[in-house]
Structures are given as C-alpha cells and as structure tokens.
C-alpha positions in Angstrom: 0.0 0.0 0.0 1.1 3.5 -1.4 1.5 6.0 1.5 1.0 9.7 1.3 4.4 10.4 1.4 5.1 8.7 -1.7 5.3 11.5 -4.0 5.7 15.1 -3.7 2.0 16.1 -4.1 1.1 13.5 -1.3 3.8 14.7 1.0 2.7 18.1 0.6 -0.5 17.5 0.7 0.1 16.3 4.2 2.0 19.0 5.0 -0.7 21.1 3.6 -3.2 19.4 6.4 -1.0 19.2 9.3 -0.5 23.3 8.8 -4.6 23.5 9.0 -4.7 21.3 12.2 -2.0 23.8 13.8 -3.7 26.7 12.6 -6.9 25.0 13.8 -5.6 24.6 17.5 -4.5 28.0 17.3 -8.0 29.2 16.8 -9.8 27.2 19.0 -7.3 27.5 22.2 -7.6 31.2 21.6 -11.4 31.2 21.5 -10.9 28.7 24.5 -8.6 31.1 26.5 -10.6 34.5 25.8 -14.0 33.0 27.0 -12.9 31.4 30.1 -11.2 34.4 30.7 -14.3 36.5 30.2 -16.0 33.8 32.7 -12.7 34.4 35.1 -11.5 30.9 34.8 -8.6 29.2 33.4 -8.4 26.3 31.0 -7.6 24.2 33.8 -10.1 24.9 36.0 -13.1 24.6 32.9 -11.0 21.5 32.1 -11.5 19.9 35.7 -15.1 21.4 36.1 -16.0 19.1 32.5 -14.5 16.3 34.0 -17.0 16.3 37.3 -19.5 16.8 35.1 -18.8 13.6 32.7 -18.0 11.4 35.5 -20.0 12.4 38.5 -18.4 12.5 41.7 -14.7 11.5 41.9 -12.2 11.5 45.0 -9.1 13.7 44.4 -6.7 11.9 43.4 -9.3 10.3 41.2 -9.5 13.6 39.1 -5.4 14.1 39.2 -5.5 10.8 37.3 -8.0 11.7 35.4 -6.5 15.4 34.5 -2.9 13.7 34.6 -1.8 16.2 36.9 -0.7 15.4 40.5 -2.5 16.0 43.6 -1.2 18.9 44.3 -2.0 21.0 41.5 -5.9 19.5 41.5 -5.9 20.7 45.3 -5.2 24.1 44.1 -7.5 24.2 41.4 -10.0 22.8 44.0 -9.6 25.9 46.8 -10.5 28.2 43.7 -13.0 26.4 42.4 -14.7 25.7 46.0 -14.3 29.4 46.9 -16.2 30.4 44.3 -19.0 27.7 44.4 -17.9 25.8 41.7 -17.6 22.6 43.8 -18.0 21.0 47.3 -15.7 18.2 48.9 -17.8 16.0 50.6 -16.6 12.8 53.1 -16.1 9.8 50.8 -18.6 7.4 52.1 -16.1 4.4 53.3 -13.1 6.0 52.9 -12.7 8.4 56.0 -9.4 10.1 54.3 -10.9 11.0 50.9 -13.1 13.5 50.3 -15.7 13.3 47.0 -15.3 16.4 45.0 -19.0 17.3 43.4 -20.3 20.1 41.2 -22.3 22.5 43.2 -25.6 23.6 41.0 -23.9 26.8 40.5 -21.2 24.2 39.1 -23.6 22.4 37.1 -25.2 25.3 35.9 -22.3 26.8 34.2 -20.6 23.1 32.5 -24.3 23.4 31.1 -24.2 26.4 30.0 -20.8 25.7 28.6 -22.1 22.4 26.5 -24.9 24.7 25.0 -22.6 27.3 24.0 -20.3 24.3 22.1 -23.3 22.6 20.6 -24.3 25.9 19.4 -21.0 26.4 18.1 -20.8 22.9 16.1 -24.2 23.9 14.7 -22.5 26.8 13.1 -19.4 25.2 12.3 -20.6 22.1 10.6 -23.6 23.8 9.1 -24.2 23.1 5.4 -22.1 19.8 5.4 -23.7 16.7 4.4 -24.6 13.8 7.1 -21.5 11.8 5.3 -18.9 14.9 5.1 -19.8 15.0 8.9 -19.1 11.5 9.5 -15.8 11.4 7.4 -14.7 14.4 8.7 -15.0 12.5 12.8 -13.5 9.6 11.6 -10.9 10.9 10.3 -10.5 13.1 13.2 -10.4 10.1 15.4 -7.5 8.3 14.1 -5.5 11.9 14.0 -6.2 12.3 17.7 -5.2 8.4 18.6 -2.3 8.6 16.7 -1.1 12.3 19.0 -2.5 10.4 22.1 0.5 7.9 20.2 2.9 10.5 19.8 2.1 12.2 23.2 0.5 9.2 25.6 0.2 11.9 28.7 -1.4 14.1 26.8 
C-alpha cells in the first residue's frame, strides 16, 4: 500500500493538512482562552469542572489521574474552584481520608451552560455539510487524535 508520502504532491498534501490542524488549535485554544477568561477561569479549572460533570463525583486523586496532573495542583484548582462555588468536597462514604469532589448547581449550571454554548457552536461550524462529510470528517479526526494520544500518551 502507497503511502502519502510517496510522491511530492502527497507529502505536501500532508504538510498542507497538518498546517490547518495547527492553525486549527491555534484558533480554538484562543477562542478557548478569551471566554474562560471572560467567565474568570482558566483552561484548567473549565477542564476539571468538564471532568465532574462527565464522571460524576470522583475522589481527588481520582480527578489528578483523570487530569494527569498530580495532587497537588488539582488541590489548588479545588480551593479556587470551591471558593467560588464551583464545587464542594464531601466525606467519601467508606473511605474516612478521601473526600468526594462534586459540582455545586452553580457548578452544574455553568458546565451546562458551557455544552450549550459548544453545541451551538458545532451547529454553526458544521452547518451546510452533508450527514457523510460530517461523518468522514469524525473519523478521520479520530484516528488523528489516537495517533497524538501515540505521539504524546500523557497528553
């Protein structure tokens, strides 16, 4: 089987679509950065916020795995985030030394708010693409992000 690589117009080509996937992170983590900002949080704390909100309740050290961060830096995310209502640590239930980190609803309320906001934004993103450019375009942008979870496993 031929790779992409084999001949100038292939290589470029790839070239051509590894350019648009930088300039594409470039866009996004800048869209990313100004509206947390404008919310008064940072990447990391929306990150960790997103994380309670897909997996429910998890102990701390639970969510540094998760985040792949260690404990310490999710405890300081955690003292923001708890001081301005974000999230509560509750007693773990049979594990008197861990505490469950939860959304509060002012927590939930905003990772809601948030998912709206994206879905809105793939609406006006994708809009005008067939069901099957959609679908081509995910899985291809599946095996691009297995292959950098490759490249970069702790990423």
């Amino acid at each position: 089987m031929k790779s992409l690589h084999d001949n100038v117009s292939g290589a470029n080509t790839a070239s051509a679509a590894t350019d648009k996937l930088f300039e594409l992170t470039e866009v996004l983590g800048a869209m990313m950065e100004r509206g947390m900002a404008e919310r008064g949080l940072t990447q990391a704390r929306a990150r960790l916020l997103w994380r309670l909100y897909q997996h429910g309740s998890l102990t701390q050290r639970a969510l540094a795995d998760l985040l792949a961060v260690s404990p310490r830096n999710v405890t300081g995310l955690l003292d923001g985030l708890a001081a301005d209502d974000y999230i509560q640590r509750r007693p773990h239930p049979t594990d008197r030394r861990a505490a469950l980190v939860t959304l509060t609803e002012h927590g939930t309320a905003f990772v809601e708010t948030l998912r709206a906001q994206r879905n809105q934004m793939a609406t006006a993103l994708l809009d005008g693409l067939t069901q099957d450019q959609i679908e081509n375009f995910f899985r291809t942008l599946d095996i691009v992000v297995d292959r950098l979870h490759g490249i970069a496993p702790n990423c």
